[in-house]
C-alpha distance (Angstrom), angle and dihedral (degrees) to the residues before:
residue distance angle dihedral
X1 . . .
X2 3.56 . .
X3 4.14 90.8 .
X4 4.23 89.1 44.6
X5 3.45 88.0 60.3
X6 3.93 99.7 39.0
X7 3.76 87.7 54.0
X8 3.78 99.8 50.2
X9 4.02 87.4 42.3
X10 3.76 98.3 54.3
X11 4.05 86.8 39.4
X12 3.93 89.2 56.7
X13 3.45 95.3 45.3
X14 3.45 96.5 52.8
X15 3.04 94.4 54.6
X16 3.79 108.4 44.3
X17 3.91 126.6 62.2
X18 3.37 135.9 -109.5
X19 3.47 100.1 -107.7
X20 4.17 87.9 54.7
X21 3.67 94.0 50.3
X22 3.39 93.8 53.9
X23 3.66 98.0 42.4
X24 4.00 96.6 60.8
X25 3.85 105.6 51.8
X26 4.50 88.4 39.6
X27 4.26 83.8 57.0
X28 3.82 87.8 51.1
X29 3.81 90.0 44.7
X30 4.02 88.1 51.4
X31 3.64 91.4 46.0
X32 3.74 92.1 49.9
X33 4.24 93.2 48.7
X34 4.19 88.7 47.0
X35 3.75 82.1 59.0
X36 3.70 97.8 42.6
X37 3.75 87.8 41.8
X38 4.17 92.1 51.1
X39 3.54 90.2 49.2
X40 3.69 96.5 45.4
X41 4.23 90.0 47.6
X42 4.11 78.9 54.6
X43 3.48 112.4 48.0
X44 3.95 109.8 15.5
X45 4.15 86.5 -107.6
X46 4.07 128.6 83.0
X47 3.97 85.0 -134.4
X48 4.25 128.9 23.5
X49 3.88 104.0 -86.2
X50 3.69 117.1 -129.6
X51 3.77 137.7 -135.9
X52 4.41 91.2 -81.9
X53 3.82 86.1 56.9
X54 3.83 104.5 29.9
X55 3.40 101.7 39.0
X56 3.44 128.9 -138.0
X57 4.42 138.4 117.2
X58 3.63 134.1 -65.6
X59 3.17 126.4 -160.9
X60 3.85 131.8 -159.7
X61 3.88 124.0 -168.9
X62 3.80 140.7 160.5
X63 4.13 109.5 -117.1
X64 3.74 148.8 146.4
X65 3.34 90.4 -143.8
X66 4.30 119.7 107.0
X67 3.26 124.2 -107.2
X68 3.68 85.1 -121.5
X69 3.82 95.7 56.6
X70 3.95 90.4 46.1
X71 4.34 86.0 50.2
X72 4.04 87.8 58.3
X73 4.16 97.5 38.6
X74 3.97 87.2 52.6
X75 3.62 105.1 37.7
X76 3.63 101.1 114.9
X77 3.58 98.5 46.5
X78 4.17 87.9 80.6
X79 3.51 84.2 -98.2
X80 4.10 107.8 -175.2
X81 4.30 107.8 -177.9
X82 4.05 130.2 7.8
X83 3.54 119.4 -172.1
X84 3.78 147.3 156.0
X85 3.67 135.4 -135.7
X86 3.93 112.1 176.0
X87 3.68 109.9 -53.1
X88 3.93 97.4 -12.8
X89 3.38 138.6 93.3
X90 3.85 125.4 -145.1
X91 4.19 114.7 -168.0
X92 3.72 114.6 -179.6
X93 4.09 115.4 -159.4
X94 3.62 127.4 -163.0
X95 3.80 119.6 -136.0
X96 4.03 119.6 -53.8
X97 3.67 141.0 166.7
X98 3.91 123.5 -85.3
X99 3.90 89.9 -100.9
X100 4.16 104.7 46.4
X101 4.24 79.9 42.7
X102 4.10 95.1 59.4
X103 3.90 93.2 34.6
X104 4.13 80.5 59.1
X105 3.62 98.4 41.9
X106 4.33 85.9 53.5
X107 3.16 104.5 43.4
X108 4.10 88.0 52.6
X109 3.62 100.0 35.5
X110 4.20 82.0 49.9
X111 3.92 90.1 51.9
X112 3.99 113.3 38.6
X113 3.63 133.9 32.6
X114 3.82 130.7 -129.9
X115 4.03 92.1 38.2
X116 3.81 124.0 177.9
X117 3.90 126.3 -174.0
X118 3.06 130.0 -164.3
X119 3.98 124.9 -171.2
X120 3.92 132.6 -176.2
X121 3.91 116.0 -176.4
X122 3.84 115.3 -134.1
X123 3.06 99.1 -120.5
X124 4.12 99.9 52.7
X125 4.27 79.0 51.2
X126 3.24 86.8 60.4
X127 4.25 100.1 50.6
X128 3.84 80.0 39.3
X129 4.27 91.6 61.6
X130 4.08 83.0 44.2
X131 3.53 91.4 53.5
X132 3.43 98.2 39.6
X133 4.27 94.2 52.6
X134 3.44 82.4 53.5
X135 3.81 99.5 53.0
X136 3.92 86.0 48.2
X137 3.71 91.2 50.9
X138 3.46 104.5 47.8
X139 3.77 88.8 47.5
X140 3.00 93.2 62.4
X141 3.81 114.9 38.1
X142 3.66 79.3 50.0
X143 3.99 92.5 56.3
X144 4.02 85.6 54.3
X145 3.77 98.3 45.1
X146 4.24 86.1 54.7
X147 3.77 88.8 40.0
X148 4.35 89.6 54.3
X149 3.59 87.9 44.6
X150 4.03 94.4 55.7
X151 3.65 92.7 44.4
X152 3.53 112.1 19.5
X153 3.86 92.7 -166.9
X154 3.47 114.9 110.2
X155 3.95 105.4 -138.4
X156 4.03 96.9 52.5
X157 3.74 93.5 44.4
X158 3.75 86.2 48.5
X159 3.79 96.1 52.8
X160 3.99 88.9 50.2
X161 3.39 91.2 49.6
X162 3.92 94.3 47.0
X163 3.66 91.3 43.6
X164 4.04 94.8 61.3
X165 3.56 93.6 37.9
X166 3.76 77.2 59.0
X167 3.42 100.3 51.4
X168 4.08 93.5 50.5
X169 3.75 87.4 46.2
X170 3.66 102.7 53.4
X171 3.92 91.6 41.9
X172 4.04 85.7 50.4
X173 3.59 81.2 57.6
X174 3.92 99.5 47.5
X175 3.66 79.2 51.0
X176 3.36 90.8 67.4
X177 3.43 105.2 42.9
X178 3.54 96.1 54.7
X179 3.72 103.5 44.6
X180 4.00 95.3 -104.8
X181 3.56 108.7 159.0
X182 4.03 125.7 -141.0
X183 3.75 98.2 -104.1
X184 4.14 128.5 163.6
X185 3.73 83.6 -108.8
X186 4.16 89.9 54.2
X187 3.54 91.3 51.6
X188 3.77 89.1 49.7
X189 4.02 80.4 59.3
X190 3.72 87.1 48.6
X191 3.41 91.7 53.0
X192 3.93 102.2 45.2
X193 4.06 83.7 49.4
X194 3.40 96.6 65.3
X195 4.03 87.2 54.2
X196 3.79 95.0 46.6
X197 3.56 93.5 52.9
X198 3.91 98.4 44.6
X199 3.52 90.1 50.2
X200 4.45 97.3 58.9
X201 3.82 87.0 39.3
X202 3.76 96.5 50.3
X203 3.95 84.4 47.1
X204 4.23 100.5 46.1
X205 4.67 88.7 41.1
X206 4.12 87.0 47.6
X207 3.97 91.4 48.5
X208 4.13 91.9 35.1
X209 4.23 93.9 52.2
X210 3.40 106.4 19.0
X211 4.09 108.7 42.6
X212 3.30 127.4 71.0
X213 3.65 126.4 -97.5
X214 3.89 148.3 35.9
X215 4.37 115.6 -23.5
X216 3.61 92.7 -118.8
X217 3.91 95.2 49.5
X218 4.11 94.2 44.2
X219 4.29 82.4 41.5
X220 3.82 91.2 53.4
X221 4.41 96.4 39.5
X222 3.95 81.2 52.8
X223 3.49 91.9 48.0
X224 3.47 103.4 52.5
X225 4.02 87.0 53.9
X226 4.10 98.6 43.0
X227 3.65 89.8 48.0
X228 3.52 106.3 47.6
X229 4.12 81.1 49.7
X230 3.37 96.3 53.4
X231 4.30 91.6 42.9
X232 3.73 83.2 57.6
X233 4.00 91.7 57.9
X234 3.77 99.5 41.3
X235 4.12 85.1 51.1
X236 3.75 99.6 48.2
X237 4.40 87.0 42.9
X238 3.73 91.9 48.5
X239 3.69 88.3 50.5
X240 3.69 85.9 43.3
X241 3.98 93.6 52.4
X242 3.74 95.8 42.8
X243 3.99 83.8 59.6
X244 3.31 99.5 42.9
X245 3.56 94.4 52.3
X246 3.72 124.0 27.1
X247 3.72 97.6 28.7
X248 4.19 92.4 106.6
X249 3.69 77.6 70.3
X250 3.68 89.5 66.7
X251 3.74 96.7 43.7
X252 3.82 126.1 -3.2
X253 4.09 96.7 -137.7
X254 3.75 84.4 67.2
X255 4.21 109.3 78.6
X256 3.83 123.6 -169.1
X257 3.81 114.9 -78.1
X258 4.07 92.6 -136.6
X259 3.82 90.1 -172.2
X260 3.54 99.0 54.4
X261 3.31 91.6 43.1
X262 3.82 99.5 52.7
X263 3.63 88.1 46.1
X264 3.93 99.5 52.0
X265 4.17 90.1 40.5
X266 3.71 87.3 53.3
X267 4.10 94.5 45.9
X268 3.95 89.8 46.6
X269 3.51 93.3 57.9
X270 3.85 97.3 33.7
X271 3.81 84.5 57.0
X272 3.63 101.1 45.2
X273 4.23 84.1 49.9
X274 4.19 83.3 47.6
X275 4.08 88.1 62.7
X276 3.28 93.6 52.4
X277 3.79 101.1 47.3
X278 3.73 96.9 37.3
X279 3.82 93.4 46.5
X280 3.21 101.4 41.3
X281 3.83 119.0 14.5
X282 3.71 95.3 38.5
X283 4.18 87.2 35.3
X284 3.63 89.3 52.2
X285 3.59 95.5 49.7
X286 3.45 98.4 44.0
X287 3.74 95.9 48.4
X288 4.12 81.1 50.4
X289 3.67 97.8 54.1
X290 4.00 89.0 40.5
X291 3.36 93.9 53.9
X292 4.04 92.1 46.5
X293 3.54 89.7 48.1
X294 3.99 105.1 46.3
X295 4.10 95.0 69.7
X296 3.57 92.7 51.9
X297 3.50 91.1 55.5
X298 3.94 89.2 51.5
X299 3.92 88.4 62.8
X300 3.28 93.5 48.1
């Protein structure tokens, strides 16, 4: 798979411009922001907040009951998300006062067996979001301070830069389409994003300015090594995913693992976006600023 797609890449890029492929991964960044932005003009937040940053109480419960019949029993007890996996119930509760919270706890506790609960105040949510904005932040400023230091030139530490930004962007934005809420385990995602995508753009701006030979041929060596890296991670996370989340179909004493799953659904499609913007937005303007660069060399 791995040398499938590192043939069709290098093929393309050959054969396009700079200027094109630039153009396509920047219109999926835009599209990805307007969504952000649209969701952040809605709710206050650039993606839907979960339980660890809203607050609020979840639930967990073994029942034959659907998740359907559980939604319509526990609707006026601000309930937010009811769903099944095998044999157990998972009910997710937005904030409520100290009363409404035990008179739910009873009359579950009273009713099925094997019950969990799990409660998050508001207002530690909140120091959670702080903390977590600045976990994201300092990752990354410190990613482009290292990043300047390798290369100190300012238009290939800009494009490695732009191209992780890009990655945590768009898979803000897949976030959001999908209904993925901003959990700790998310953020871990986030997080782990920023170091998948410095690590193929470090590789493909070392081979392009400081090996020998042509753009294209130092582009498509680089290529054949970042890709089959990054293959390797999407395989083992699919794997991942398909085990975390469908595995109650196998046996029902086995429930979804929602934070492995969040995380590995997030990676996949952080890493897919990472292909694209390493291999051809930071490729394209590497290969620009190369190309630029070379004839005034030349005269000098």
């Amino acid at each position: 798979m791995a040398a499938i797609l590192t043939e069709y890449l290098d093929s393309f890029v050959r054969s396009c411009d700079d200027k094109k492929l630039i153009a396509i991964p920047l219109a999926v960044l835009v599209l990805s922001l307007l969504v952000s932005g649209f969701v952040f003009a809605t709710t206050g937040a650039p993606v839907k907040l979960g339980m660890e940053f809203e607050g609020g109480t979840m639930i967990a419960f073994e029942t034959q009951e659907s998740a359907e019949v559980l939604e319509l029993a526990y609707s006026a007890h601000s309930l937010v998300d009811a769903r099944k996996t095998g044999d157990r119930a998972i009910l997710q509760f937005g904030p409520m006062d100290g009363e409404s919270q035990s008179e739910l706890e009873k009359a579950i506790t009273s009713k099925y067996s094997s019950v969990e609960i799990k409660q998050i105040g508001a207002l530690y949510g909140k120091e959670l979001q702080t903390q977590a904005l600045i976990a994201l932040c300092l990752s990354f400023i410190g990613m482009a301070l290292v990043v300047f230091l390798i290369f100190r030139t300012a238009v290939p530490s800009l494009a490695v830069v732009l191209s992780a930004f890009s990655d945590i962007a768009i898979a803000i934005g897949f976030m959001n389409l999908v209904g993925i809420e901003l959990s700790l385990g998310t953020v871990a995602a986030l997080l782990m994003l920023i170091g998948y995508s410095v690590d193929s753009d470090i590789l493909l701006t070392t081979r392009v300015l400081k090996r020998r030979g042509s753009p294209d041929e130092n582009i498509g060596r680089a290529m054949h090594t970042g890709i089959t890296m990054t293959t390797t991670t999407l395989a083992a996370l699919v794997v991942m995913y398909i085990v975390s989340t469908f595995s109650y179909l196998v046996t029902s004493s086995v429930s979804q693992i929602n934070l492995l799953s969040d995380i590995a659904i997030v990676l996949i499609f952080g890493l897919a976006a990472d292909l694209m913007n390493t291999w051809l937005l930071n490729t394209g303007i590497l290969r620009w600023h190369v190309r630029r660069s070379t004839p005034r060399r030349r005269r000098a």
